[in-house]
C-alpha positions as CSV (number, residue, x, y, z in Angstrom):
1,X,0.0,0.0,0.0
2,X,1.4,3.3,-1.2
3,X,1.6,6.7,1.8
4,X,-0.7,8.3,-0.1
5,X,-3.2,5.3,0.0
6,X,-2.8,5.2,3.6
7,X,-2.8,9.4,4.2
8,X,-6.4,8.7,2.0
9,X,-7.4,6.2,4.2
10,X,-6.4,7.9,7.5
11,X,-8.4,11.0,6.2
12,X,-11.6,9.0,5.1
13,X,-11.8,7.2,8.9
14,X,-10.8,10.7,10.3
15,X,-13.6,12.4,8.5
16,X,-16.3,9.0,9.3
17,X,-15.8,9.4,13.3
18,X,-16.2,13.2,12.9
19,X,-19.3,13.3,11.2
20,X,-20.6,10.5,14.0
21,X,-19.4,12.3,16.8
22,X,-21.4,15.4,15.8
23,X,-24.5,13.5,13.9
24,X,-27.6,14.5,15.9
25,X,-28.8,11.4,18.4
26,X,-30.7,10.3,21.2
27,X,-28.8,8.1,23.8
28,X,-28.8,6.7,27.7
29,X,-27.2,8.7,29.9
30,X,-26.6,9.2,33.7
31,X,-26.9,11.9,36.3
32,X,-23.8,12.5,38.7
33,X,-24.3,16.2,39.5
34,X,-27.0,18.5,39.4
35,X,-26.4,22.2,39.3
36,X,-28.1,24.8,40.5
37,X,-28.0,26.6,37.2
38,X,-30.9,24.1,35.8
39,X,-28.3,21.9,34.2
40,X,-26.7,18.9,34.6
41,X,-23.5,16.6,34.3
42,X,-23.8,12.8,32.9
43,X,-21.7,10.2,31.9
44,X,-22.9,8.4,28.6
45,X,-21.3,5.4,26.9
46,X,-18.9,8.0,25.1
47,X,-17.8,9.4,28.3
48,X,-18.8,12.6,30.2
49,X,-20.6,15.6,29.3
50,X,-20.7,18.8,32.1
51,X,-23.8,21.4,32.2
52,X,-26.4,19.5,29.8
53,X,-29.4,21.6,30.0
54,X,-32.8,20.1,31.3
55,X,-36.3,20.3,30.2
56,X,-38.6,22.3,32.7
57,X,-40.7,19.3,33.2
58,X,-37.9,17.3,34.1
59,X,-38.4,19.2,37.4
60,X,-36.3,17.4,40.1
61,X,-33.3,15.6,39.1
62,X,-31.6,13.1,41.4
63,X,-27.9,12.0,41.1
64,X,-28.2,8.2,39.5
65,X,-30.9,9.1,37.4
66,X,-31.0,7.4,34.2
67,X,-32.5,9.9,32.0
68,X,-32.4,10.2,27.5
69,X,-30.1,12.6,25.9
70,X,-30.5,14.6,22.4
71,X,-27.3,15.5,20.8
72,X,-27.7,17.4,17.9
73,X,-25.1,18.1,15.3
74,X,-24.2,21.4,16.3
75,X,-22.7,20.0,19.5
76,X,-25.4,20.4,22.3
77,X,-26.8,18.6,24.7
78,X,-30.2,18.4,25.8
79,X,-32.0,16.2,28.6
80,X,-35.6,14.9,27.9
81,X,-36.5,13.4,30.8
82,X,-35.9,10.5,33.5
83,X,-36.4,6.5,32.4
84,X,-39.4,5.5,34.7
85,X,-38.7,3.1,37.3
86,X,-41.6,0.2,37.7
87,X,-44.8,0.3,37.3
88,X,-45.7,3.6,37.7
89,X,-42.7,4.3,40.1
90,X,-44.5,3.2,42.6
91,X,-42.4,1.7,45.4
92,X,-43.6,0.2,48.8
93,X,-43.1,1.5,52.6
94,X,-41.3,-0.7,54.7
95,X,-44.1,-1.1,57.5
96,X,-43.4,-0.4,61.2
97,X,-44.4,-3.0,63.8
98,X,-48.4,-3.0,64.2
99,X,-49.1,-1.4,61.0
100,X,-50.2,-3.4,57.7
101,X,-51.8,-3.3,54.4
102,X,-55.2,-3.4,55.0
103,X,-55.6,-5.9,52.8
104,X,-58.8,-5.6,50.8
105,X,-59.5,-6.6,47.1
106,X,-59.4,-3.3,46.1
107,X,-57.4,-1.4,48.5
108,X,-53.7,-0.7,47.0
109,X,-50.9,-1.5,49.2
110,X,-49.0,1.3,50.9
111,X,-46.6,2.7,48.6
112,X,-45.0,6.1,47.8
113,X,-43.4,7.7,44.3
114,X,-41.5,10.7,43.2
115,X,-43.5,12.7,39.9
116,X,-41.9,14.2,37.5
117,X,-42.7,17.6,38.7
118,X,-40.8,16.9,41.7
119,X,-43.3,16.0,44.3
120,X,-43.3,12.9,46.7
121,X,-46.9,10.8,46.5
122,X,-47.8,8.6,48.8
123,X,-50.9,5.5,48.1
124,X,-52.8,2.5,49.7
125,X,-55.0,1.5,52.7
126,X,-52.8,0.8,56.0
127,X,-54.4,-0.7,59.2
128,X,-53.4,-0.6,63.3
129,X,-54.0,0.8,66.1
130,X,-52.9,4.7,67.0
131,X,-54.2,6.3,70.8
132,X,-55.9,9.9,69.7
133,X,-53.4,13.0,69.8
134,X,-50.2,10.5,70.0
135,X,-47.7,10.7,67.0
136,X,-46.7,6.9,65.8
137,X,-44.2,5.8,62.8
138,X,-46.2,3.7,60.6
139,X,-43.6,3.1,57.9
140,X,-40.4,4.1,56.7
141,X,-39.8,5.4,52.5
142,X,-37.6,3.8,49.9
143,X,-33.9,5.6,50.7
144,X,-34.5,6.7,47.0
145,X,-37.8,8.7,48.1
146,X,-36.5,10.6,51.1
147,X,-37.4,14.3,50.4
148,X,-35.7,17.2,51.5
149,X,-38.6,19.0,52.8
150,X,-41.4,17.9,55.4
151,X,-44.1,16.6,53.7
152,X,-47.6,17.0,55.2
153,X,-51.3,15.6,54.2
154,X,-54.7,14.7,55.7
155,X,-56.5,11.5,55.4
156,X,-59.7,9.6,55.5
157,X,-60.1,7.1,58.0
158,X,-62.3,4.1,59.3
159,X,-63.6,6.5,62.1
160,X,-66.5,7.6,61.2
161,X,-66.6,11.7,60.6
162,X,-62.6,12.1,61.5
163,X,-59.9,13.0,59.8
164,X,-55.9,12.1,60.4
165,X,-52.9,13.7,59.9
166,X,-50.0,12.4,58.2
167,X,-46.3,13.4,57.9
168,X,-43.0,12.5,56.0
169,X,-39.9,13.6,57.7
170,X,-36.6,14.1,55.5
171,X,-35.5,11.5,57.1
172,X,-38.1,9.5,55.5
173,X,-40.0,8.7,58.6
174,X,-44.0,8.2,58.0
175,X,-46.0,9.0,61.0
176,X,-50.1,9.2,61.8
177,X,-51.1,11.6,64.1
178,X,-54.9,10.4,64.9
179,X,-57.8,12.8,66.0
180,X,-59.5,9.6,66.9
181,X,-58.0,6.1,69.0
182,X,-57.8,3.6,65.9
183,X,-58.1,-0.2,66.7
184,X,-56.0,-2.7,65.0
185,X,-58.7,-2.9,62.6
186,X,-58.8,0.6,61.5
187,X,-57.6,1.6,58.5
188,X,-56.5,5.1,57.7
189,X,-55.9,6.0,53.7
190,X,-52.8,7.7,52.1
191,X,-54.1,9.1,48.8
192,X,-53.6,12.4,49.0
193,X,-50.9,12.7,50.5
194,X,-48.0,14.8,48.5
195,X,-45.2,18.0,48.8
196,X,-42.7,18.9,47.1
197,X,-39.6,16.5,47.1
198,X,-37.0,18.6,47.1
């Protein structure tokens, strides 16, 4: 092979990873900083990129996020949005001693999510017994849910006419506080239930 066959060749494979460095794409990518500018830094398959601006309804990124990149051919970098983790994100509270699902065929298990607009969510039925004006853990959240801020609701229980509170500390701690003495039985609801995550 003559120089200049190999200069052409060097060239033409030069020129090839160029133009598919810069062609415009979609790929996998994921979160190890956010920034407080609304962008973030993540490491894709090609290595990684710093400051990647965000969509506004990508609202509340987390570090570990895996979340789809647009490169275009100019060189930026945009982030779309967070993969979704199983079915629905929904993931379920690690109950505390005396509290359960309630159970029924229709009652969804306690269970909490973060939404894309960057609250926390909680869901499901949970029974046991609480004395009236006495705050009791009931459950604990995923790690990945803990918020930064309190999060605060009120809820419909089994006693007839009265109402509970519930709260979500940062450190992830899910508490009743009862108007009414629940029995074992009683079941209190946490639809509802949501603040902003962080």
């Amino acid at each position: 092979m003559t120089i200049q066959r190999r200069l052409a060749d060097a060239v033409s494979r030069s020129a090839t990873n160029a133009v598919t460095q810069q062609a415009a794409a979609w790929l996998l990518a994921t979160v190890n900083a956010v920034n407080v500018d609304g962008t973030v830094d993540v490491l894709t398959a090609t290595g990684p990129v710093s400051s990647v601006r965000r969509l506004r309804s990508y609202a509340s990124p987390v570090v570990g996020d895996v979340v789809r990149v647009d490169r275009k051919a100019d060189g930026n970098w945009l982030v779309v949005d967070a993969l979704s983790t199983g079915a629905g994100g929904w993931l379920a509270l690690t109950m505390s001693s005396g509290f359960s699902a309630n159970g029924g065929t229709n009652d969804p298990p306690p269970a909490a999510r973060r939404t894309a607009d960057g609250s926390l969510q909680l869901s499901g039925v949970v029974k046991g017994a609480a004395t009236a004006g006495v705050a009791i853990q009931f459950a604990t959240l995923p790690a990945s849910l803990t918020p930064t801020y309190w999060v605060r609701g009120t809820v419909q229980t089994s006693s007839v006419g009265q109402l509970a509170g519930i709260d979500v500390s940062p450190a992830g701690v899910c508490r009743l506080l009862p108007v009414a003495n629940h029995s074992a039985t009683g079941w209190f609801q946490l639809d509802g239930v949501q603040g902003r995550y962080r």
